[in-house]
N, CA, C and O atoms as a CHARMM CRD file, in Angstrom:
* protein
*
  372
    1    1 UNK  N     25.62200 -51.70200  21.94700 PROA 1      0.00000
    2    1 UNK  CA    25.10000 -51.21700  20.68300 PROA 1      0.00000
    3    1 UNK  C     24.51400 -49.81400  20.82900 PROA 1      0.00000
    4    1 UNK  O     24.70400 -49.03000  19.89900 PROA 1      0.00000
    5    2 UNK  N     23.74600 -49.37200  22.01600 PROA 2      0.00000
    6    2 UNK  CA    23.43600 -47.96000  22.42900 PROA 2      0.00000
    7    2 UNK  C     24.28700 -47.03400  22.01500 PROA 2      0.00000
    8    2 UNK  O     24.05600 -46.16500  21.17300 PROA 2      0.00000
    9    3 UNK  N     25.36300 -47.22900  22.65500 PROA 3      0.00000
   10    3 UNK  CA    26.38700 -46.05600  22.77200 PROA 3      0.00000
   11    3 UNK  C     27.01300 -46.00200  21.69800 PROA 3      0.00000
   12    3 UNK  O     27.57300 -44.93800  21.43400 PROA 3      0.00000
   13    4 UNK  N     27.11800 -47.23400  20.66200 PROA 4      0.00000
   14    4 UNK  CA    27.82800 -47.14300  19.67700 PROA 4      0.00000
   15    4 UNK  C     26.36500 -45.64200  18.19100 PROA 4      0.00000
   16    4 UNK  O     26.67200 -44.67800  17.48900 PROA 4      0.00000
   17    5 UNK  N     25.36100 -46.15000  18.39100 PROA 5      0.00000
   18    5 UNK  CA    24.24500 -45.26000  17.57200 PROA 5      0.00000
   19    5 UNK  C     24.62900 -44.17800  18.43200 PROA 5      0.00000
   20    5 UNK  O     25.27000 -43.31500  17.83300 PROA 5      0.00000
   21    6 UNK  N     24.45200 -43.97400  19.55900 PROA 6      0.00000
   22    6 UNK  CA    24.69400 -42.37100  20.06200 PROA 6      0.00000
   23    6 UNK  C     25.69900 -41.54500  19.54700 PROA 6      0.00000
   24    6 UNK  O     25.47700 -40.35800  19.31200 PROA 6      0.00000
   25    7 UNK  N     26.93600 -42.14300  19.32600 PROA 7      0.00000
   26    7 UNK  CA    28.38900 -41.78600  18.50800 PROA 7      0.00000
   27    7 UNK  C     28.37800 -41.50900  17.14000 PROA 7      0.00000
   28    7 UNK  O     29.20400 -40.82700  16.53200 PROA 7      0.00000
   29    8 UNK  N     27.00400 -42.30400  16.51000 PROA 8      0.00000
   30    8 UNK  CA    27.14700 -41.76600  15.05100 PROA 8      0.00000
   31    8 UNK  C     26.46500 -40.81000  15.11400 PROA 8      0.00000
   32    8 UNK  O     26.79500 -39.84300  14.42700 PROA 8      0.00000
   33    9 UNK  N     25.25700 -40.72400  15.96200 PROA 9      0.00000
   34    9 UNK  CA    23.96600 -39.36100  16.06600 PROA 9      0.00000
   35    9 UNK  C     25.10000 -37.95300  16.29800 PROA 9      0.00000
   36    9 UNK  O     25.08300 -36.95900  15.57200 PROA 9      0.00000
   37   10 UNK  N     25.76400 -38.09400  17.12000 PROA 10     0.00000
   38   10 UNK  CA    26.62600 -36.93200  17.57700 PROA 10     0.00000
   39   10 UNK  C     27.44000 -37.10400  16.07600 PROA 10     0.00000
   40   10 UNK  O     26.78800 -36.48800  15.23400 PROA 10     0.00000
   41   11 UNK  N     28.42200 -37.62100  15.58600 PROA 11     0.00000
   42   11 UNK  CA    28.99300 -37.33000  14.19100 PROA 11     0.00000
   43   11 UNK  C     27.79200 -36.58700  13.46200 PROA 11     0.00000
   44   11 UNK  O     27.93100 -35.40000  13.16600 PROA 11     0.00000
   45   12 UNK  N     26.98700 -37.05000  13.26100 PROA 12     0.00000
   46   12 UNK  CA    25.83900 -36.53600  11.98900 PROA 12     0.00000
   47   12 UNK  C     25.45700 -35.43700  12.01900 PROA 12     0.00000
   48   12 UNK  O     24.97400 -34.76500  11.10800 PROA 12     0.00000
   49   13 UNK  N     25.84700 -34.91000  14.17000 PROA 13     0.00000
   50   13 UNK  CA    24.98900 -33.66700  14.05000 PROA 13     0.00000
   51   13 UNK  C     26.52700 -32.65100  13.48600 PROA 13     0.00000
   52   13 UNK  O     26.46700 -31.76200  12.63700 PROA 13     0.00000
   53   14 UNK  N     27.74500 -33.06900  14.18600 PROA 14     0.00000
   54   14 UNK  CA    28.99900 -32.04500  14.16700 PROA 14     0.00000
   55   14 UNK  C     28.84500 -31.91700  12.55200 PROA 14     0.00000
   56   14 UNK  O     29.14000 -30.82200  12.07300 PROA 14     0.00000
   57   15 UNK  N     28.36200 -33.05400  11.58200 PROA 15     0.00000
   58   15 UNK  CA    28.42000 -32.64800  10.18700 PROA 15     0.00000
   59   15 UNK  C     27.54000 -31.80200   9.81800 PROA 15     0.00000
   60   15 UNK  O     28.00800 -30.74400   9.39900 PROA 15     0.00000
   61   16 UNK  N     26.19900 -31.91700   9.82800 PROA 16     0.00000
   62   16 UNK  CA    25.46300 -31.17800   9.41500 PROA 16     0.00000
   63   16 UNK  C     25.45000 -29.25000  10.11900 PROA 16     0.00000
   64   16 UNK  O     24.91800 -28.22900   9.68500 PROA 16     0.00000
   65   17 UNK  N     26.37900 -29.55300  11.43300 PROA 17     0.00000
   66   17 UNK  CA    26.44000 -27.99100  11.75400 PROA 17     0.00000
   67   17 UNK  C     27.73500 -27.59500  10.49400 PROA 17     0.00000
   68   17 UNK  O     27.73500 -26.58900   9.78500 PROA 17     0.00000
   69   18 UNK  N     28.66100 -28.58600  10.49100 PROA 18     0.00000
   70   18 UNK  CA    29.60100 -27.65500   9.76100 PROA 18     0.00000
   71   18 UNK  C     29.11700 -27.41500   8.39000 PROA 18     0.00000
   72   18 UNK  O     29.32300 -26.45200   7.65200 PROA 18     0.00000
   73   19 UNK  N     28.35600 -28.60300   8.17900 PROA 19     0.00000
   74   19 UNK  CA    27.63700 -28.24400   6.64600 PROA 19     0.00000
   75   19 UNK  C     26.85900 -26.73100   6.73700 PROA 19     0.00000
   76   19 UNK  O     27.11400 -25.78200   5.99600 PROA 19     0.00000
   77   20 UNK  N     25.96500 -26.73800   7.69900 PROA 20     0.00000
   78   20 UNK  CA    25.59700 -25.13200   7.81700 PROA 20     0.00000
   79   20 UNK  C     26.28700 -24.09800   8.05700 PROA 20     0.00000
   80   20 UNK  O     25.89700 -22.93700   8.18500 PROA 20     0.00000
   81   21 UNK  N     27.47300 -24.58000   8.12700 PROA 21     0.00000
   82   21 UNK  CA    28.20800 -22.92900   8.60600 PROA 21     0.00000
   83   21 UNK  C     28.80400 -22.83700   6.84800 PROA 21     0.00000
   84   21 UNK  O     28.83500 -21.70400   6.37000 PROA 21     0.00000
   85   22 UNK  N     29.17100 -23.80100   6.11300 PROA 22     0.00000
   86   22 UNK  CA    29.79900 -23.66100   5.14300 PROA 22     0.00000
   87   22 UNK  C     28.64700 -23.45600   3.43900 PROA 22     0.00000
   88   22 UNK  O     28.80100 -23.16200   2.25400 PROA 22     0.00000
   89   23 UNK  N     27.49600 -23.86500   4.43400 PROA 23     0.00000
   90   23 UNK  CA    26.72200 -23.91700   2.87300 PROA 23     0.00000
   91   23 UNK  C     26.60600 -22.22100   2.84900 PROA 23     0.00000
   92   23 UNK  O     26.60800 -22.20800   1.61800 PROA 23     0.00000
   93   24 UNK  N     26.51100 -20.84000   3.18000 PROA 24     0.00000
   94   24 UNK  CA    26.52300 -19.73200   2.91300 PROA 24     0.00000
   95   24 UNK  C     27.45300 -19.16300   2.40400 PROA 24     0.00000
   96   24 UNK  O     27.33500 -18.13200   1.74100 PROA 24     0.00000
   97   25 UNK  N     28.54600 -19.76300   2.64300 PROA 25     0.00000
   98   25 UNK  CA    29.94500 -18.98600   1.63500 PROA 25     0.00000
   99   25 UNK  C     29.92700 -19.80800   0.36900 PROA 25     0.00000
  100   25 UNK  O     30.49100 -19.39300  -0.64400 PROA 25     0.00000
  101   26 UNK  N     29.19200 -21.15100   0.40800 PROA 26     0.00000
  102   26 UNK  CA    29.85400 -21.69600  -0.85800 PROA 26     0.00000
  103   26 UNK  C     28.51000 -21.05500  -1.48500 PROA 26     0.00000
  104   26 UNK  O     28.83400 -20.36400  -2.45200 PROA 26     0.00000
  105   27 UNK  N     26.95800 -21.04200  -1.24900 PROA 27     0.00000
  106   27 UNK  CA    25.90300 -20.70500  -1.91300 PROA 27     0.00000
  107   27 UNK  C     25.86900 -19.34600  -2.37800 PROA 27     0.00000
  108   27 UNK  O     25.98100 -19.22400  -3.59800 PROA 27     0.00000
  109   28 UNK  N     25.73800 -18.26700  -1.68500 PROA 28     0.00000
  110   28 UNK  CA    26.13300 -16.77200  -2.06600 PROA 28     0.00000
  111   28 UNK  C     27.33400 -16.07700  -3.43600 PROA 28     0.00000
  112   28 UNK  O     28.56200 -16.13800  -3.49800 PROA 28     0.00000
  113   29 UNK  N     26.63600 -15.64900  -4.08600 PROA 29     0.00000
  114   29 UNK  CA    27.33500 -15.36800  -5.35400 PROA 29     0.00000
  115   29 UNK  C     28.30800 -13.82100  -5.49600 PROA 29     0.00000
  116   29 UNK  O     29.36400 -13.48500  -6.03200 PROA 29     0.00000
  117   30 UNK  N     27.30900 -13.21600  -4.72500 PROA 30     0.00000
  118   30 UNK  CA    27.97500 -12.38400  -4.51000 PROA 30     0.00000
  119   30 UNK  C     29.42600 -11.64000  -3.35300 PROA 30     0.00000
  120   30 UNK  O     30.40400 -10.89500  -3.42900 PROA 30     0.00000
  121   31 UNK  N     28.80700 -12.32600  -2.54600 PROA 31     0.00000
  122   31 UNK  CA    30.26100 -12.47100  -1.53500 PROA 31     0.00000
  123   31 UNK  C     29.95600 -11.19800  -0.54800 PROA 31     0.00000
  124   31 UNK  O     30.74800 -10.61500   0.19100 PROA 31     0.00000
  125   32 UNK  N     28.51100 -10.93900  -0.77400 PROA 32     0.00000
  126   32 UNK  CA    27.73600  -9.44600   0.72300 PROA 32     0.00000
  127   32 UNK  C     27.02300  -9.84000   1.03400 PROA 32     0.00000
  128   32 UNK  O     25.92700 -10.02200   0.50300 PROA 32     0.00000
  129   33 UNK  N     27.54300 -10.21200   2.38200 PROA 33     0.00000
  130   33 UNK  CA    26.27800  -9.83800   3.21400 PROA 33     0.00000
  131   33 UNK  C     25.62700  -8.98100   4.03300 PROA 33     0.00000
  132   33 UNK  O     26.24600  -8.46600   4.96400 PROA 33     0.00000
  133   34 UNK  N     24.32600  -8.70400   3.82100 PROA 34     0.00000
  134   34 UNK  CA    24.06300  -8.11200   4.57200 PROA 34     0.00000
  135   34 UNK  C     22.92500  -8.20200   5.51200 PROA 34     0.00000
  136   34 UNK  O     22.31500  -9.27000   5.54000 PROA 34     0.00000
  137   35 UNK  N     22.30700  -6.60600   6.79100 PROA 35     0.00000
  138   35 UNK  CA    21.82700  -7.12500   7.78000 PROA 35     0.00000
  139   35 UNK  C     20.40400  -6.61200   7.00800 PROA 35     0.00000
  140   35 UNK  O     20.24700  -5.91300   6.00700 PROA 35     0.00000
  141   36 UNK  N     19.75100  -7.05900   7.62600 PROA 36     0.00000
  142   36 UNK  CA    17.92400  -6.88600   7.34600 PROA 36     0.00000
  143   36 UNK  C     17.38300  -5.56500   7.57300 PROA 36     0.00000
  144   36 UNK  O     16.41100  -5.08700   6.98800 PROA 36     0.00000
  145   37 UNK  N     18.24700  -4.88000   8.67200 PROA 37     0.00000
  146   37 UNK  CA    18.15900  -3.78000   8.67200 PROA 37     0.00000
  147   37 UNK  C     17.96000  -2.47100   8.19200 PROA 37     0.00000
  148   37 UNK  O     17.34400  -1.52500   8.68300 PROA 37     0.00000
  149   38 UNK  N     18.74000  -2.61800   6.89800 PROA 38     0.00000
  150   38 UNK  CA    19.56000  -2.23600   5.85400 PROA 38     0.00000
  151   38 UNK  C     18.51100  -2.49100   4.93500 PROA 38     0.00000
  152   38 UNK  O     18.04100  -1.54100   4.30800 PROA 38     0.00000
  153   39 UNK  N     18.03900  -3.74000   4.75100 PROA 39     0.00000
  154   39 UNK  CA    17.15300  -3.98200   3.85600 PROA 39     0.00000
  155   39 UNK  C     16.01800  -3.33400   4.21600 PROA 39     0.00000
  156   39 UNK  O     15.66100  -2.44100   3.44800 PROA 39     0.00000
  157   40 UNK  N     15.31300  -3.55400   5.23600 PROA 40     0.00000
  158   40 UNK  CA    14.34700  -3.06600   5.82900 PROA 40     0.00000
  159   40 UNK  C     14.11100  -1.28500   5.49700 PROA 40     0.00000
  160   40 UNK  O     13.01600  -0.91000   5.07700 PROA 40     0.00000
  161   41 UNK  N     15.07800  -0.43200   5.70000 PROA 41     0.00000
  162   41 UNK  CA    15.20200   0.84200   5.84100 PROA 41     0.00000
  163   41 UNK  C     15.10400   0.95100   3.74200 PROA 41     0.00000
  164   41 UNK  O     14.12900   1.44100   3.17200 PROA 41     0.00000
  165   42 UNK  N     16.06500   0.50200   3.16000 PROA 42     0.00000
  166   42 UNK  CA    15.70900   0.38700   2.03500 PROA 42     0.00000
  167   42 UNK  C     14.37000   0.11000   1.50700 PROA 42     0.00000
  168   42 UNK  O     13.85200   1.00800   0.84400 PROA 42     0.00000
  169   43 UNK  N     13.62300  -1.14400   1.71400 PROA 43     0.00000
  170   43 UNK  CA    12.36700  -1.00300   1.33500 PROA 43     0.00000
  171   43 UNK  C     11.41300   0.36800   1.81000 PROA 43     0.00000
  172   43 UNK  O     10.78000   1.09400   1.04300 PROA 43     0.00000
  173   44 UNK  N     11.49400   0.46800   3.06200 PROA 44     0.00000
  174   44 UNK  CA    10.53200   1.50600   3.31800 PROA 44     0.00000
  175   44 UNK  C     11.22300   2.52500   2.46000 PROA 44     0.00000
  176   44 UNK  O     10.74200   2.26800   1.35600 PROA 44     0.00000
  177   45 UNK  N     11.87900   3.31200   2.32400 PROA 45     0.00000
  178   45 UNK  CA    12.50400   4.41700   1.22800 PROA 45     0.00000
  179   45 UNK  C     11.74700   4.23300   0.17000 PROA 45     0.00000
  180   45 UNK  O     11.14700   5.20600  -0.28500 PROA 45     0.00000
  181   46 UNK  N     11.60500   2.85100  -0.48800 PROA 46     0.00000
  182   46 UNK  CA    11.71800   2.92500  -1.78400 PROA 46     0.00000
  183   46 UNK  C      9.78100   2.70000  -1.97300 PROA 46     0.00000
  184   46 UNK  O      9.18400   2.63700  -3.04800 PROA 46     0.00000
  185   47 UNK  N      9.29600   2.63700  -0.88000 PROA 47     0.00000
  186   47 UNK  CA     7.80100   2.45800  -0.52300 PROA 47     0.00000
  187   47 UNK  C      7.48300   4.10200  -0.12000 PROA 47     0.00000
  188   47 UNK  O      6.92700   4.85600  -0.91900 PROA 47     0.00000
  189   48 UNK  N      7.73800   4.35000   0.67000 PROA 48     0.00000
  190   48 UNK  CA     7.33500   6.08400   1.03700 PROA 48     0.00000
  191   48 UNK  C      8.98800   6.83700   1.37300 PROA 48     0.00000
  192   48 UNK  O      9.82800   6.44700   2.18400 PROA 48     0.00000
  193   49 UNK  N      9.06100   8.16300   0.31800 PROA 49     0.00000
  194   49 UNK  CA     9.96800   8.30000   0.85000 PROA 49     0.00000
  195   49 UNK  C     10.15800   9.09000   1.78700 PROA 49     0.00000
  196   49 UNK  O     11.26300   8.87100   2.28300 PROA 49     0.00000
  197   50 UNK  N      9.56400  10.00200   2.33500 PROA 50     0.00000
  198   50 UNK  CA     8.92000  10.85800   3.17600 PROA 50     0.00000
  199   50 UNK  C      8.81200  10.56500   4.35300 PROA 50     0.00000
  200   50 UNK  O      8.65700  11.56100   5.05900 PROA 50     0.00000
  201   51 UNK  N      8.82900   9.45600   4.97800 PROA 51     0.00000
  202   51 UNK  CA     9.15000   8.77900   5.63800 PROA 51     0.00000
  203   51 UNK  C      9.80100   8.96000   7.04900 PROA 51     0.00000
  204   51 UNK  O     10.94600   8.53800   7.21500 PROA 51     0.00000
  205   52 UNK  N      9.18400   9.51700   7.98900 PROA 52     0.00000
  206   52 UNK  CA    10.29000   9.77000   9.34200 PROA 52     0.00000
  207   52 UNK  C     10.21800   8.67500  10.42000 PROA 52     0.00000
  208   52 UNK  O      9.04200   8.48100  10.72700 PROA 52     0.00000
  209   53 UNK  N     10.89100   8.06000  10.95400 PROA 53     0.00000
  210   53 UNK  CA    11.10100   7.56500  12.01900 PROA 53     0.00000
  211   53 UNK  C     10.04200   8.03600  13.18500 PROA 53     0.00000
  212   53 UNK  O      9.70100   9.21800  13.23100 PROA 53     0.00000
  213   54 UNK  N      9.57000   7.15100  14.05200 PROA 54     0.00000
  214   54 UNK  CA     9.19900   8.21700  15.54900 PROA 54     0.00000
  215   54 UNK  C      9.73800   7.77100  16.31900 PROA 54     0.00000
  216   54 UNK  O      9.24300   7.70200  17.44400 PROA 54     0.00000
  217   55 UNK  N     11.06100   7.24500  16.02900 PROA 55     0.00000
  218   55 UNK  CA    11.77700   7.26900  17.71100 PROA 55     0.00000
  219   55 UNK  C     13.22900   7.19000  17.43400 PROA 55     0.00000
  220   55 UNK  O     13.51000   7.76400  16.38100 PROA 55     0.00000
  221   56 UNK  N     13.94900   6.81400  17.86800 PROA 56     0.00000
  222   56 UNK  CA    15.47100   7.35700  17.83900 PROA 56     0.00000
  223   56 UNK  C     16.30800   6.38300  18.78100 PROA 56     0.00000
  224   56 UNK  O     15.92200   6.24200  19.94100 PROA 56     0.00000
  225   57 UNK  N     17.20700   5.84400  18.42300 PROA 57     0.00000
  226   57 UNK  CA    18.05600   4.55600  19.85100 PROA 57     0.00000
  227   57 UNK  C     18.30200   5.81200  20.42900 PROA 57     0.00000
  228   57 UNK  O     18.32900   7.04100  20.37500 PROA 57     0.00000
  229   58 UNK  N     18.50000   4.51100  21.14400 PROA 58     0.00000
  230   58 UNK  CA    18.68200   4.90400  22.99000 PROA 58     0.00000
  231   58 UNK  C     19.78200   4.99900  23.41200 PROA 58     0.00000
  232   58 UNK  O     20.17200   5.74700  24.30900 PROA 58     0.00000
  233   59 UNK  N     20.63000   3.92400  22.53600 PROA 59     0.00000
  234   59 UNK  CA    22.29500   3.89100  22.26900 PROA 59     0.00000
  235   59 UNK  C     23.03900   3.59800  21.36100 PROA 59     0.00000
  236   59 UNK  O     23.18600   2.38400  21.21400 PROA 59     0.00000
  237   60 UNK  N     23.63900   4.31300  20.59900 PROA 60     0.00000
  238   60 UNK  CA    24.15300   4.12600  19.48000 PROA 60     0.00000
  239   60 UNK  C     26.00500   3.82300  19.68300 PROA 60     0.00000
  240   60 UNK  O     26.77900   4.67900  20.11000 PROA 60     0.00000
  241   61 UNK  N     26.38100   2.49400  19.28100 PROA 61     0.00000
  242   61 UNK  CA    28.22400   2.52000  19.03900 PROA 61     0.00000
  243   61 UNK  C     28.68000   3.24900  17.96600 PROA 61     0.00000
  244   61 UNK  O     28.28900   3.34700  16.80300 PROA 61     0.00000
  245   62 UNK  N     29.72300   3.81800  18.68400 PROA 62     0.00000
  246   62 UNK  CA    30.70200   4.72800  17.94000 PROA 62     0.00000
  247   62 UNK  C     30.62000   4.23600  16.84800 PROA 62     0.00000
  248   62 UNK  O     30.09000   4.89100  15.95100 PROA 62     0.00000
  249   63 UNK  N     31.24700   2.60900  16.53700 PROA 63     0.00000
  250   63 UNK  CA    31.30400   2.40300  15.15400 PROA 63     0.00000
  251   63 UNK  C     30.66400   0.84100  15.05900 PROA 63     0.00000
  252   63 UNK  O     29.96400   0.18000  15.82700 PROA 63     0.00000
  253   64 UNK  N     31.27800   0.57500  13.68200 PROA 64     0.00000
  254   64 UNK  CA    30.65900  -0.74900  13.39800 PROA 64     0.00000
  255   64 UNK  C     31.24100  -2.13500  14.01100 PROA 64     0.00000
  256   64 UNK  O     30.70000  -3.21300  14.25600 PROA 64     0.00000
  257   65 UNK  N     32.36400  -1.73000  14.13200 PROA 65     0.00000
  258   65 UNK  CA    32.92700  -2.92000  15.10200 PROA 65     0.00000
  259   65 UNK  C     32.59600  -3.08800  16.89700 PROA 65     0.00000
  260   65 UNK  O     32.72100  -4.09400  17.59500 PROA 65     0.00000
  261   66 UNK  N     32.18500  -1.84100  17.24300 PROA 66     0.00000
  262   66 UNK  CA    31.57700  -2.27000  18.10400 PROA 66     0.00000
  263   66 UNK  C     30.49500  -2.24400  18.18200 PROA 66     0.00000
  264   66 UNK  O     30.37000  -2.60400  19.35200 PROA 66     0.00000
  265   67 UNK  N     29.45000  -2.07500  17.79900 PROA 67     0.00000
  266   67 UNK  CA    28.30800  -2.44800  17.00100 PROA 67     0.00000
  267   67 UNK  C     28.41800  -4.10100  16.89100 PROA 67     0.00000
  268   67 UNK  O     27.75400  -4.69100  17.74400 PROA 67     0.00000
  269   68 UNK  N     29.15600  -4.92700  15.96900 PROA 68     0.00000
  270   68 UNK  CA    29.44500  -5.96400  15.77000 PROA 68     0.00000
  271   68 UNK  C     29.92000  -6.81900  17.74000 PROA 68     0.00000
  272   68 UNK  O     29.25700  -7.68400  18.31100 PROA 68     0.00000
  273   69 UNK  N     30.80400  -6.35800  18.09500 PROA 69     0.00000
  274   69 UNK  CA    31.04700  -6.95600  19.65900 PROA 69     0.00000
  275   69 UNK  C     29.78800  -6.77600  19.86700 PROA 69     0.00000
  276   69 UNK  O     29.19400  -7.84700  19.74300 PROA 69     0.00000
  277   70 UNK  N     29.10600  -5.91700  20.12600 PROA 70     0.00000
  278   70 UNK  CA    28.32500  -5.92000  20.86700 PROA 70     0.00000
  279   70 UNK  C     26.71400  -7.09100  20.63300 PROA 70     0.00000
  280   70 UNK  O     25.91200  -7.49100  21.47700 PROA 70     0.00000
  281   71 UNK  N     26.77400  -7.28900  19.38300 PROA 71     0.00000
  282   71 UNK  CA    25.96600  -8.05900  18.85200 PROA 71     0.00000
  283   71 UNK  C     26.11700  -9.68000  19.37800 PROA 71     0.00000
  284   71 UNK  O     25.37800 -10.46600  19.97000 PROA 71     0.00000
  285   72 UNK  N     27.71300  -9.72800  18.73600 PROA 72     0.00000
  286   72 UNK  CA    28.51100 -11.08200  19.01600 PROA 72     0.00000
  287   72 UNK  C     28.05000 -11.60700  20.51800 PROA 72     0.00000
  288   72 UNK  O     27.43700 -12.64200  20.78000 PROA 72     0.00000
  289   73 UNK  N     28.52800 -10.58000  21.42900 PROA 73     0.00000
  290   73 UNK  CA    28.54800 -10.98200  23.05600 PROA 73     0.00000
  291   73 UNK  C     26.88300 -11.45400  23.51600 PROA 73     0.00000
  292   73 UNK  O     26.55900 -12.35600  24.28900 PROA 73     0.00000
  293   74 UNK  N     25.99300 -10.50200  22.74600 PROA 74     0.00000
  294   74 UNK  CA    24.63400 -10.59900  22.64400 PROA 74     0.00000
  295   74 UNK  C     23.90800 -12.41600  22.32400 PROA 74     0.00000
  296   74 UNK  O     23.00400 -13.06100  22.85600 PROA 74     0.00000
  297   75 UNK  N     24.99800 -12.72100  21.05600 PROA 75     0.00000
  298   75 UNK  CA    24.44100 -13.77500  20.32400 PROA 75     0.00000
  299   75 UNK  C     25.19500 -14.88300  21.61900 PROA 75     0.00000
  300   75 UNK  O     24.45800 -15.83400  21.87900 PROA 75     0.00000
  301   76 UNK  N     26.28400 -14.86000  22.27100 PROA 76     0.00000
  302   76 UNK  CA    27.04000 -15.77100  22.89200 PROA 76     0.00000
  303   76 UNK  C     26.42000 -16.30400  24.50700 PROA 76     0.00000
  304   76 UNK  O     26.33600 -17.40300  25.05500 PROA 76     0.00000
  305   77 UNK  N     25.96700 -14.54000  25.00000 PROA 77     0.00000
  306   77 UNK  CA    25.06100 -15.27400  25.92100 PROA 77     0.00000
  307   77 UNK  C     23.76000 -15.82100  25.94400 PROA 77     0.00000
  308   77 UNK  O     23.30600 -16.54300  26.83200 PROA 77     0.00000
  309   78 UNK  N     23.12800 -15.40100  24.82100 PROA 78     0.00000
  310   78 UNK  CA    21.66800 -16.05400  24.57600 PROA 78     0.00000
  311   78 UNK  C     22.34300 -17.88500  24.23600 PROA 78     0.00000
  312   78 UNK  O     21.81600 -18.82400  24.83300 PROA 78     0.00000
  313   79 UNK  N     23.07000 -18.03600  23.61600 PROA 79     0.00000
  314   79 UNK  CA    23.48900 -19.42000  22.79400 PROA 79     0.00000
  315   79 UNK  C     24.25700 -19.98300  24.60000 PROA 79     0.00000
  316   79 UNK  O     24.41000 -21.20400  24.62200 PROA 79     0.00000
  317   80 UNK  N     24.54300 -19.52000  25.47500 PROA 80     0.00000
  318   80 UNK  CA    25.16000 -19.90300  26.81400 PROA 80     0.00000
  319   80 UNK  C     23.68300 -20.36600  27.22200 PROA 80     0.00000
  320   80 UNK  O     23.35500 -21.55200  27.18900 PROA 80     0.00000
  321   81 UNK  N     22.67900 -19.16800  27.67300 PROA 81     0.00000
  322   81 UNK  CA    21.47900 -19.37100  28.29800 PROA 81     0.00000
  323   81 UNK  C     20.68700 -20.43000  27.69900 PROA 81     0.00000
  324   81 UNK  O     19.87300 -20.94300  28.46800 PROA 81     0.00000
  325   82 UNK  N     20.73000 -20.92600  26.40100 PROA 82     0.00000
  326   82 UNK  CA    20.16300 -22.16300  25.79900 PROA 82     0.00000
  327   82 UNK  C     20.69200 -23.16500  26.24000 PROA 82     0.00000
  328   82 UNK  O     20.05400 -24.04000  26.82400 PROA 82     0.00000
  329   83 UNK  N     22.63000 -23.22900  25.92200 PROA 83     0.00000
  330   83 UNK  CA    22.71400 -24.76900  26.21700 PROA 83     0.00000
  331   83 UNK  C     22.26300 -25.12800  27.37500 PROA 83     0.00000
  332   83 UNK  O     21.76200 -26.23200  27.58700 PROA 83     0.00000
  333   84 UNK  N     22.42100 -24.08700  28.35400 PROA 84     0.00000
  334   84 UNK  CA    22.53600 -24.10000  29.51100 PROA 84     0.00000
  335   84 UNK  C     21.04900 -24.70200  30.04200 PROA 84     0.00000
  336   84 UNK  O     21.08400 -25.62300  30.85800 PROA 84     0.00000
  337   85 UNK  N     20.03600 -24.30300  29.68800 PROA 85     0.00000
  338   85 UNK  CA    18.44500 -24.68800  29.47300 PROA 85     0.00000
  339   85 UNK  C     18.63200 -25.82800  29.19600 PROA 85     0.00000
  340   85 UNK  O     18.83400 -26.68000  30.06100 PROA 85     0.00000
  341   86 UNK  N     18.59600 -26.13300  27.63800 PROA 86     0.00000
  342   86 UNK  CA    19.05500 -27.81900  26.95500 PROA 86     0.00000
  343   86 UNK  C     19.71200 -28.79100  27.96000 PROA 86     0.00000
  344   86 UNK  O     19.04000 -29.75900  28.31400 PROA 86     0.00000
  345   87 UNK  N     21.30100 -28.58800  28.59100 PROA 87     0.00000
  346   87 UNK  CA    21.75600 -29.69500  29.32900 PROA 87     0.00000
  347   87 UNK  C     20.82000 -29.59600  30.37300 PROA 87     0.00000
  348   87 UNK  O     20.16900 -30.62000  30.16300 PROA 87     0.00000
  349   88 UNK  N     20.26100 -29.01600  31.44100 PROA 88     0.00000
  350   88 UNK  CA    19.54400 -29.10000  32.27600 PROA 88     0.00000
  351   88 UNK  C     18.37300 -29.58300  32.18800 PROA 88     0.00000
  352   88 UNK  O     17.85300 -29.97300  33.23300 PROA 88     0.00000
  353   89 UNK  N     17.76800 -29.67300  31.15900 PROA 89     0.00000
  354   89 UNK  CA    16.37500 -30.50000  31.30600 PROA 89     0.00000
  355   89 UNK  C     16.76400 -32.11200  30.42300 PROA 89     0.00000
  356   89 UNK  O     16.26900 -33.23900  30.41700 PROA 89     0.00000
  357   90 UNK  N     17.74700 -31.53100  29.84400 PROA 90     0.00000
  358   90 UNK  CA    18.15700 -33.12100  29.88500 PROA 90     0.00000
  359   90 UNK  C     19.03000 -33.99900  30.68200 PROA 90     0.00000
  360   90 UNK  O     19.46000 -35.08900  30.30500 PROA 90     0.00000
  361   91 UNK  N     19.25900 -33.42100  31.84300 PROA 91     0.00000
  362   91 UNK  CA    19.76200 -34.26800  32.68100 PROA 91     0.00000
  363   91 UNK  C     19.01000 -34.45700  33.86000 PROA 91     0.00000
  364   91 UNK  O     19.28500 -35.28000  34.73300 PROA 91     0.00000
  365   92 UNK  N     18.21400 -33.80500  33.86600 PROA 92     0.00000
  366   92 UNK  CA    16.84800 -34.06000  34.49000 PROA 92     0.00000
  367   92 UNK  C     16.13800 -35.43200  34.09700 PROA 92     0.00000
  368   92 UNK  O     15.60200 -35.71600  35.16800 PROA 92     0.00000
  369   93 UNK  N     15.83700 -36.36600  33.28600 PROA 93     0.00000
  370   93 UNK  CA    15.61000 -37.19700  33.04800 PROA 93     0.00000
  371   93 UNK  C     15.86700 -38.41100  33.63600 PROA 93     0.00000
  372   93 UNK  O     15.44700 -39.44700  33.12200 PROA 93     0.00000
């Protein structure tokens, strides 16, 4: 009977991730997204516009797609270094 509840816990979770990957395209009306960044730089504008920066990256990508890789690879090893955390202290048990 264990293993059979463990099998639905794992179904419930594969649903509710795909439910989260899908509730943002179906919820969003407009069909943009965007980064906080963007928002961020916008508010301050629209708060002071006068406004200078005091510092400047350190490295900037050519463009937005790599900009984007570079983010992606960013998000893939942090999400590696977790599971990787997660299975290990749970097999520690």
């Amino acid at each position: 009977m264990k293993g059979n509840s463990r099998s639905w816990n794992n179904w419930l979770l594969i649903l509710g991730v795909i439910g989260l990957a899908i509730a943002p395209l179906l919820l969003v009306k407009e069909g943009k997204f965007g980064g906080s960044d963007g928002e961020a730089e916008a508010a301050i504008q629209e708060i002071s516009p006068n406004y200078q920066p005091w510092f400047t990256p350190i490295f900037e990508p050519a463009s937005g797609e790599i900009e984007s890789l570079l983010f992606s690879v960013q998000a893939g090893l942090g999400a590696g270094v977790m599971g990787y955390v997660i299975g290990r202290y749970s097999h520690r048990r």
